[in-house]
Backbone as CSV, one residue per row, in Angstrom:
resi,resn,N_x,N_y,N_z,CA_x,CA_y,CA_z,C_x,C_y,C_z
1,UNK,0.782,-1.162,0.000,0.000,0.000,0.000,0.839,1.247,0.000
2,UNK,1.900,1.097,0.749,2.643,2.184,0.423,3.526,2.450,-0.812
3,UNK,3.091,1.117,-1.947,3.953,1.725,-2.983,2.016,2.586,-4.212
4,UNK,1.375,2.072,-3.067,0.233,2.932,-3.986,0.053,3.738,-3.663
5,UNK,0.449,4.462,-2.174,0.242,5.657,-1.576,1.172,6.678,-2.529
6,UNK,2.462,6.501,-2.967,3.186,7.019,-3.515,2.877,7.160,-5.243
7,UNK,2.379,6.161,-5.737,1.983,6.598,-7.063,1.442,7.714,-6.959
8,UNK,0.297,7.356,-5.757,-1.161,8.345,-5.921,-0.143,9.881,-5.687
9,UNK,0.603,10.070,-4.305,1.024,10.996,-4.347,1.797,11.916,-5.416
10,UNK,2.313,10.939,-6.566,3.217,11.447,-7.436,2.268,12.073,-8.437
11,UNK,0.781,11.398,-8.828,0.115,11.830,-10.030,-0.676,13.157,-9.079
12,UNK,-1.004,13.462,-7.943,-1.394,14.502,-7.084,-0.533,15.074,-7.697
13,UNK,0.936,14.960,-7.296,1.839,16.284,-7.388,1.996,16.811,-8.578
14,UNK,2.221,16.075,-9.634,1.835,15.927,-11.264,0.912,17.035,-11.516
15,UNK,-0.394,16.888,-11.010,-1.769,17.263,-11.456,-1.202,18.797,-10.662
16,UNK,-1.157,18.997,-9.535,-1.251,20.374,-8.810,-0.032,21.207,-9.546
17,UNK,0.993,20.662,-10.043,2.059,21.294,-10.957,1.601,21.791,-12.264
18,UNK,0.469,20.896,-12.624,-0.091,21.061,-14.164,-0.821,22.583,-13.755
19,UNK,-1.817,22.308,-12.697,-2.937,23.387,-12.679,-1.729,24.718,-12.310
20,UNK,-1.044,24.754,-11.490,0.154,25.879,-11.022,0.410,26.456,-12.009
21,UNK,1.091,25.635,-12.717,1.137,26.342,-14.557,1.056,26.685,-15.614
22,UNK,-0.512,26.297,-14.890,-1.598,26.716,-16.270,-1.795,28.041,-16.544
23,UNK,-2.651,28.507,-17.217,-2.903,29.812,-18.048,-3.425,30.518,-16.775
24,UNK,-3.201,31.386,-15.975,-3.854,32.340,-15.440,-4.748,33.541,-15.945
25,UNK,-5.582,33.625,-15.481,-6.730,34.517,-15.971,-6.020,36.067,-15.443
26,UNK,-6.509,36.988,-16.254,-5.895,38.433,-15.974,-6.849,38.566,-14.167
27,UNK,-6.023,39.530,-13.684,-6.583,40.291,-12.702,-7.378,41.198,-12.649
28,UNK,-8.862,40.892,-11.998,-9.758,41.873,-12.190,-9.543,42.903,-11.178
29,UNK,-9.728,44.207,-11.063,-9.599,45.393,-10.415,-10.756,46.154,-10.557
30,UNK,-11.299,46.467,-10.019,-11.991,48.069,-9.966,-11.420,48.792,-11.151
31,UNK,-10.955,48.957,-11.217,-9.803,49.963,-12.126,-9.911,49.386,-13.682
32,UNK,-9.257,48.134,-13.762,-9.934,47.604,-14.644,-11.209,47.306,-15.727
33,UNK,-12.015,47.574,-14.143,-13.532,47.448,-14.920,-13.865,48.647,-14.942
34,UNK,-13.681,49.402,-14.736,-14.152,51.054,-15.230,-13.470,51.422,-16.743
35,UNK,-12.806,50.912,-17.348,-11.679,51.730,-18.138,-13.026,51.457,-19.254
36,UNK,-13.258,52.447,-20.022,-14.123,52.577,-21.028,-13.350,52.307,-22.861
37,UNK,-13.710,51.765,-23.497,-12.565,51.653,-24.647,-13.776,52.872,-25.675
38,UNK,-13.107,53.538,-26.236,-13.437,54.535,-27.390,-13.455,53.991,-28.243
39,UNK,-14.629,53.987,-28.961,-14.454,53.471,-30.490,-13.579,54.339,-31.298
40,UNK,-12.750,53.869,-32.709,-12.003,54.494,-33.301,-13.026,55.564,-34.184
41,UNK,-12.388,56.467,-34.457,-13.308,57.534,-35.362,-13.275,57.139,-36.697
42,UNK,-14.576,57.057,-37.511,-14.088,56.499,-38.506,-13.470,56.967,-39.549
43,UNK,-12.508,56.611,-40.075,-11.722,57.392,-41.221,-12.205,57.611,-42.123
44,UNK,-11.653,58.921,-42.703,-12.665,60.092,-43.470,-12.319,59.592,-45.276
45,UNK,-13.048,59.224,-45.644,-13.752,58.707,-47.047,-13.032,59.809,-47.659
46,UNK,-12.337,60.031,-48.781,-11.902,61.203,-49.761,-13.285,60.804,-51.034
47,UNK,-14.012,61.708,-51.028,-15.092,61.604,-51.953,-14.254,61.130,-53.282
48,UNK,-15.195,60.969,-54.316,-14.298,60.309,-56.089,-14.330,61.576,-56.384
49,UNK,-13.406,61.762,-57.194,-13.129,63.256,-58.105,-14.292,63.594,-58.844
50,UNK,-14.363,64.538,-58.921,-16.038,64.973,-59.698,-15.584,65.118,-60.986
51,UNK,-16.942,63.922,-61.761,-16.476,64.503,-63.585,-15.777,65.493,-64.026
52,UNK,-15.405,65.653,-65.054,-14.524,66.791,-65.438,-15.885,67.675,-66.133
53,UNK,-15.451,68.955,-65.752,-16.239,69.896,-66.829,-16.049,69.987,-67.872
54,UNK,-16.984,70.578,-68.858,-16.121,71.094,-70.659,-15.714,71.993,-70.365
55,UNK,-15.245,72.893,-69.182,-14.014,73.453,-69.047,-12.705,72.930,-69.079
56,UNK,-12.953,71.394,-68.308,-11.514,71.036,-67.777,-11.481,70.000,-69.342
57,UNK,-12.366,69.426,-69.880,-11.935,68.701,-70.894,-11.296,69.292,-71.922
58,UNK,-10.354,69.200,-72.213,-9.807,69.303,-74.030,-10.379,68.669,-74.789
59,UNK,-11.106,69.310,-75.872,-11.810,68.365,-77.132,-10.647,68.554,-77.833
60,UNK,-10.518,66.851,-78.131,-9.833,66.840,-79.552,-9.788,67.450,-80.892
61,UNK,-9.000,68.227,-81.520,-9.346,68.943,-82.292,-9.742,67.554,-83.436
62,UNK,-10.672,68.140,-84.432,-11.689,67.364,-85.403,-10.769,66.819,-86.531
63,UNK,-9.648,67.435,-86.485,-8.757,66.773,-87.511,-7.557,65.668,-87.063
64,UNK,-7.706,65.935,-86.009,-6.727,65.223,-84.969,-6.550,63.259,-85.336
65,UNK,-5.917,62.742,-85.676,-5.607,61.313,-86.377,-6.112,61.186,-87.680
66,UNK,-6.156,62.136,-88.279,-6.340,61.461,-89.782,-5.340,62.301,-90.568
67,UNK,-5.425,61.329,-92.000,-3.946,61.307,-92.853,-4.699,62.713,-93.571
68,UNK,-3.892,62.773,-95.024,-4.289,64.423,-95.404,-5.079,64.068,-96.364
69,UNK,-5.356,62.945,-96.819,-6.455,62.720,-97.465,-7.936,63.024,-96.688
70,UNK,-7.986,62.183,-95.895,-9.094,62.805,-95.099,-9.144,64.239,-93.990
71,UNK,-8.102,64.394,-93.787,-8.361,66.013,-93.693,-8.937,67.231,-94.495
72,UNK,-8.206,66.740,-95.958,-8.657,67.745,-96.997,-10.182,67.542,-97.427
73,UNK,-10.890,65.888,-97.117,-12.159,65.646,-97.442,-13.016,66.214,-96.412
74,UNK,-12.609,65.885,-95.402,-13.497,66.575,-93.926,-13.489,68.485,-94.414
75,UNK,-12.427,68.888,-94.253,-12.511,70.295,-94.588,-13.215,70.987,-95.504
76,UNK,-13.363,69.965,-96.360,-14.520,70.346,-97.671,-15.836,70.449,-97.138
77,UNK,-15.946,69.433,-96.111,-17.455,69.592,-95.599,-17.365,70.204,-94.812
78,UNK,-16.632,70.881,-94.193,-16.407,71.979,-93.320,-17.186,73.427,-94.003
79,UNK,-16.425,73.567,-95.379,-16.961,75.013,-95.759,-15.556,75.260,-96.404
80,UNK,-14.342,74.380,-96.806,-13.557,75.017,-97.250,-13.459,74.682,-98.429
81,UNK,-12.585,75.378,-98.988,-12.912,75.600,-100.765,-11.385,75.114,-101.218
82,UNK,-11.408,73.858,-101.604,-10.140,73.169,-102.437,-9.884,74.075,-103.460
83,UNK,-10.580,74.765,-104.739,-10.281,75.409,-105.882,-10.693,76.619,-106.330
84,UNK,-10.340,77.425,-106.614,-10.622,78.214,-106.893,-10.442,78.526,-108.257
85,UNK,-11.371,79.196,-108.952,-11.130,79.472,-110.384,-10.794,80.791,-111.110
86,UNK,-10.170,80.691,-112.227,-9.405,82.058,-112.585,-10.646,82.194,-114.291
87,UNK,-10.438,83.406,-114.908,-10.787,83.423,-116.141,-9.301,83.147,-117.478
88,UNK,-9.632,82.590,-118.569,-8.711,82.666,-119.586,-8.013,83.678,-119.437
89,UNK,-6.549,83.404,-118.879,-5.636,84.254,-119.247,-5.454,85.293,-117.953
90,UNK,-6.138,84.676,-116.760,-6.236,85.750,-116.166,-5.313,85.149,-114.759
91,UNK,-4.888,86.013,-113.772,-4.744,85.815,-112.572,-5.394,86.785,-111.372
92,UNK,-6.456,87.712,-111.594,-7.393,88.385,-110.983,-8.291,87.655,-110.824
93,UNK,-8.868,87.872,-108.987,-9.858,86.992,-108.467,-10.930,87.621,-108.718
94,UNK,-12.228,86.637,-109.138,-13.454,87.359,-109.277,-14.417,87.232,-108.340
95,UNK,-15.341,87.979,-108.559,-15.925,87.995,-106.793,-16.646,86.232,-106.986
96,UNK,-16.603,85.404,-107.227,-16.662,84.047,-106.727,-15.146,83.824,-105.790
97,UNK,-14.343,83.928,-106.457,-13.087,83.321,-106.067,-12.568,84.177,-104.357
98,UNK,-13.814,85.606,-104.815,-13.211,86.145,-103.468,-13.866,85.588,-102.823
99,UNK,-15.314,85.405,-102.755,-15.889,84.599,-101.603,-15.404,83.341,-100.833
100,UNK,-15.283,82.632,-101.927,-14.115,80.970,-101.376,-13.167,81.525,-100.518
101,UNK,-11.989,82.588,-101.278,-11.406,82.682,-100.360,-11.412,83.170,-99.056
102,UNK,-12.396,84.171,-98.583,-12.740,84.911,-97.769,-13.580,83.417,-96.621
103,UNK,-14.114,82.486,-96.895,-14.211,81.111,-96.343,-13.031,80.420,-96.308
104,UNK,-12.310,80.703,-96.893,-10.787,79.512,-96.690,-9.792,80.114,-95.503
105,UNK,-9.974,81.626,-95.759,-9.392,82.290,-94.364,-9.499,82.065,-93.585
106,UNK,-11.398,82.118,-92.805,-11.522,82.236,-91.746,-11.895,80.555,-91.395
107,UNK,-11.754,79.876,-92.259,-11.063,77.903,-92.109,-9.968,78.094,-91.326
108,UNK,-9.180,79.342,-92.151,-7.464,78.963,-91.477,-7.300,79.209,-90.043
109,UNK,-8.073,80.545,-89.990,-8.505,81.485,-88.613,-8.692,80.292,-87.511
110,UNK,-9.516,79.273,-87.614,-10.175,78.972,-86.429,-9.229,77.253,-86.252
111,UNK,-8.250,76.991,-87.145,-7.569,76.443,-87.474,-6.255,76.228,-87.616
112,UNK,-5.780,76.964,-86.511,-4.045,77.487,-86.510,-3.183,76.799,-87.008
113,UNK,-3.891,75.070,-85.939,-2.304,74.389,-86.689,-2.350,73.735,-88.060
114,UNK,-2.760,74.141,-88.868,-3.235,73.673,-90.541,-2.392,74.711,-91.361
115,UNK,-1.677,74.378,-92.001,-1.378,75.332,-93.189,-1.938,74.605,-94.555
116,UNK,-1.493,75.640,-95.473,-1.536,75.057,-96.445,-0.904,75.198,-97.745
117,UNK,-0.683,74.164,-98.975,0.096,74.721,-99.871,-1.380,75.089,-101.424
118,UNK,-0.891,75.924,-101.779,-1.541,76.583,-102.473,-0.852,76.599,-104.457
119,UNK,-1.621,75.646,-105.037,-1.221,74.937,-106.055,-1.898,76.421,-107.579
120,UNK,-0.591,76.178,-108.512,-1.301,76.910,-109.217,-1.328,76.295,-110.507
121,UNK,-2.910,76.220,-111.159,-3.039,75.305,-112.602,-3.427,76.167,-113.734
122,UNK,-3.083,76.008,-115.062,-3.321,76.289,-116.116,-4.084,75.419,-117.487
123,UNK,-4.696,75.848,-117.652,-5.576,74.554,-119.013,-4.288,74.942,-119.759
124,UNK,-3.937,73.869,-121.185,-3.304,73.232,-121.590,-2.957,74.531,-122.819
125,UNK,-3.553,75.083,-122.912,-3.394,76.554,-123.841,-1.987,77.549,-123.692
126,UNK,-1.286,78.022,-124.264,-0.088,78.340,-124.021,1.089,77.685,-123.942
127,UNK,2.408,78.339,-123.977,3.346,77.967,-123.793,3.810,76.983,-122.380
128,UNK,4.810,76.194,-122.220,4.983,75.627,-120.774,5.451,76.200,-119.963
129,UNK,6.370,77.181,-120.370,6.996,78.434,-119.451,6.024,79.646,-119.245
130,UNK,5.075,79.737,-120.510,4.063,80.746,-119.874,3.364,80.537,-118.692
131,UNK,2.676,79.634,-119.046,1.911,78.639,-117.794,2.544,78.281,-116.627
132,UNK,3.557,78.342,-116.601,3.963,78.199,-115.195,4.378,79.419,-114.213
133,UNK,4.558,80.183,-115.406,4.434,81.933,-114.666,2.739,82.097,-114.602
134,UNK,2.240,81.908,-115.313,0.635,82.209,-114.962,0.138,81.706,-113.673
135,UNK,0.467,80.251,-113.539,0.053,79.288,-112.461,0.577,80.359,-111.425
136,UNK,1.945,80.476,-111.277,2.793,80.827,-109.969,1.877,82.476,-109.460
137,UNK,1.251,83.186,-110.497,0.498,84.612,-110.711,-0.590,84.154,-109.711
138,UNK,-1.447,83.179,-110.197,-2.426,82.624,-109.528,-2.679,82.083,-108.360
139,UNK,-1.315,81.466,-107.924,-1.858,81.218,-106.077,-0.753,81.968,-105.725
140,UNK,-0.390,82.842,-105.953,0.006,83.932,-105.223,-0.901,85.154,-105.073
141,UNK,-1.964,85.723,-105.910,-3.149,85.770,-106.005,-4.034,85.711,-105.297
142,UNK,-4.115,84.328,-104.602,-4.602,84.065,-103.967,-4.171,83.836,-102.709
143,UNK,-3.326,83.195,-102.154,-2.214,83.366,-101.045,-2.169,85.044,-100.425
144,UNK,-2.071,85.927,-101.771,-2.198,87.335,-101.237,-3.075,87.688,-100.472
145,UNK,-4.674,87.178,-101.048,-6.111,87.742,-100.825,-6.296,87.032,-99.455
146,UNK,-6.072,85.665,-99.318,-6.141,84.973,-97.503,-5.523,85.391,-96.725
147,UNK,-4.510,86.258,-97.034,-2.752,86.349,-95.850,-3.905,88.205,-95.282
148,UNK,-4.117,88.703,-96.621,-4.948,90.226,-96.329,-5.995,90.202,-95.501
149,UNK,-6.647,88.802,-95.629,-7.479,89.056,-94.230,-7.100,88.193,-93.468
150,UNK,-6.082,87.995,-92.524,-5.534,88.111,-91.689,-4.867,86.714,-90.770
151,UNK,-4.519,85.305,-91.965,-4.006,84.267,-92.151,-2.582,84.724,-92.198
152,UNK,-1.759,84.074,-91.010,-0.575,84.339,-91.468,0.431,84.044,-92.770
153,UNK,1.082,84.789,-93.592,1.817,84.318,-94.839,2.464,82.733,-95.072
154,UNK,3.272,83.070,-93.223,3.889,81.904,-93.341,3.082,80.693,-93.239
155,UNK,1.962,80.333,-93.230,1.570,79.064,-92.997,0.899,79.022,-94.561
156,UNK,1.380,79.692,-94.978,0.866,79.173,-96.610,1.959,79.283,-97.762
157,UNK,2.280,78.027,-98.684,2.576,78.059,-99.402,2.397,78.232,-100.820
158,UNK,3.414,78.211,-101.766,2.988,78.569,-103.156,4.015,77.575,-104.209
159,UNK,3.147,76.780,-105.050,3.667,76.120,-106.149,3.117,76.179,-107.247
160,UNK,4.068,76.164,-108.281,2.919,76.360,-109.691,3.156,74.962,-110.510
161,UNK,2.260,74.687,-111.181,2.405,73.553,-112.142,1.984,73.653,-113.273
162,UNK,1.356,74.772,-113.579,1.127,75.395,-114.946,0.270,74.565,-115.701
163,UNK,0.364,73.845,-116.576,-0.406,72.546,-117.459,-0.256,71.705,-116.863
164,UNK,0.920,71.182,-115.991,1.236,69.578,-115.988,0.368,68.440,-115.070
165,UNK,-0.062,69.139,-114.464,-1.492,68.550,-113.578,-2.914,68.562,-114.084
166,UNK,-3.345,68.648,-115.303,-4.697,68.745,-115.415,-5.748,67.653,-114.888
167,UNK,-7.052,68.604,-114.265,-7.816,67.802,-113.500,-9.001,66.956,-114.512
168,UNK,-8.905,67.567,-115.795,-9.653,67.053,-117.032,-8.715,67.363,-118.310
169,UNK,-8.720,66.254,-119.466,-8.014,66.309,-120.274,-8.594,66.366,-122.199
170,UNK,-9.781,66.835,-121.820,-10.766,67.093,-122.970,-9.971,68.470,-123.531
171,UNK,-10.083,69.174,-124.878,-9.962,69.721,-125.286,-10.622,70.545,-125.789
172,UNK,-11.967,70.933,-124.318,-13.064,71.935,-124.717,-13.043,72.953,-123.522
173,UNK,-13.777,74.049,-123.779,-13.758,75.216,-122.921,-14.192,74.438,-121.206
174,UNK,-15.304,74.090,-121.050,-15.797,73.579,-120.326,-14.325,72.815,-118.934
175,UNK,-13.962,71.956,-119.885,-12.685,71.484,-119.590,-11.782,72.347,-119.027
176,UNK,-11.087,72.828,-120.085,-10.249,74.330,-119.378,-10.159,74.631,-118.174
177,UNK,-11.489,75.235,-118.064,-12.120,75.963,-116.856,-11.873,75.593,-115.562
178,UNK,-12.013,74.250,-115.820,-11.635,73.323,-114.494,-10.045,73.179,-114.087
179,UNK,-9.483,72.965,-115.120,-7.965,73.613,-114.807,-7.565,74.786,-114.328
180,UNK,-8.196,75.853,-114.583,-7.831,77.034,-114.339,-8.141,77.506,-113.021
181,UNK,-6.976,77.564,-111.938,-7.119,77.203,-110.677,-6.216,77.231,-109.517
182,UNK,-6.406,77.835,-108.182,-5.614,77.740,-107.212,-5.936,76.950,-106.724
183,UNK,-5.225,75.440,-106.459,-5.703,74.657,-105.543,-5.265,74.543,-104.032
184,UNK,-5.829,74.488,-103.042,-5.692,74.217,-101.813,-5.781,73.069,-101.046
185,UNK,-4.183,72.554,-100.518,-4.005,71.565,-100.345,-3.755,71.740,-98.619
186,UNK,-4.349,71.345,-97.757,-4.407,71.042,-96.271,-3.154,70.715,-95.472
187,UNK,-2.274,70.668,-94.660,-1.246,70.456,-93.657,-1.469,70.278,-92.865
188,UNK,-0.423,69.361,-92.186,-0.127,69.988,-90.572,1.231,70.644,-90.431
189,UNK,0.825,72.097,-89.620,1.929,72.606,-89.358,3.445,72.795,-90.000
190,UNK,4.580,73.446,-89.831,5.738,73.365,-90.284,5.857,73.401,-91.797
């Protein structure tokens, strides 16, 4: 019996060592139980940025990614005038040609970064050296009359081609006519 008295005592001492070093529970206090915990304040939301206005937006300008083919087609439906026409023999604008141009200006006006080169044609009549002084008469002519109301010079150029471009190749008045011409060709810039 006394070697069972001693087991028993050993798994006692066992057990009271286990509970000794078990997890102790915190200490309650007065003090303790008063302490109030604050909820955290809740952190302040930054609202979403407000749409942009059509102040703050930049519209793309309307010509903006396309080649000069379709620039020069869009601009036509704009109100601008690719050609302008001269009489036989002439390089004085007539009040048609002033009107176009007086629309091709204020194209350029509202249109800064566009220049343009300014082509000059002759129907097939005359010499080849005449015609190319005639042509060069003609969109300068005209180059003059856009720059006067108030298109800068430099964003327009001047080439002549006299005969060698005809836009019809009949050998009637009708024909001619259509040659006879400052043409206006669209840019960007430089």
């Amino acid at each position: 019996m006394t070697r069972m008295w001693m087991v028993w005592s050993v798994i006692l001492g066992l057990a009271l060592v286990l509970v000794a070093c078990g997890p102790k529970p915190a200490p309650t206090t007065p003090d303790d139980m008063a302490v109030e915990t604050t909820p955290e304040p809740p952190k302040e939301v930054e609202p979403p940025p407000a749409p942009p206005t059509t102040e703050d937006q930049q519209e793309s300008p309307w010509w903006e990614n396309k080649d000069l083919v379709e620039l020069n087609d869009e601009a036509a439906k704009r109100g601008f005038h690719p050609n302008v026409y001269f009489e036989f023999d002439q390089a004085n604008l007539t009040e048609d040609a002033r009107q176009k141009l007086e629309d091709n200006a204020r194209f350029l006006k509202e249109n800064p970064e566009l220049t343009s080169t300014v082509e000059g044609h002759c129907d097939e009549r005359g010499t080849v050296d005449y015609n190319l002084a005639l042509g060069e008469r003609r969109a300068n002519s005209a180059v003059d009359f856009v720059s006067s109301l108030g298109v800068n010079q430099s964003r327009l150029r001047t080439i002549s081609y006299g005969e060698e471009r005809p836009v019809c190749t009949q050998s009637t008045e009708s024909c001619w006519a259509r040659n006879r011409r400052a043409y206006f060709i669209l840019g960007f810039g430089g």
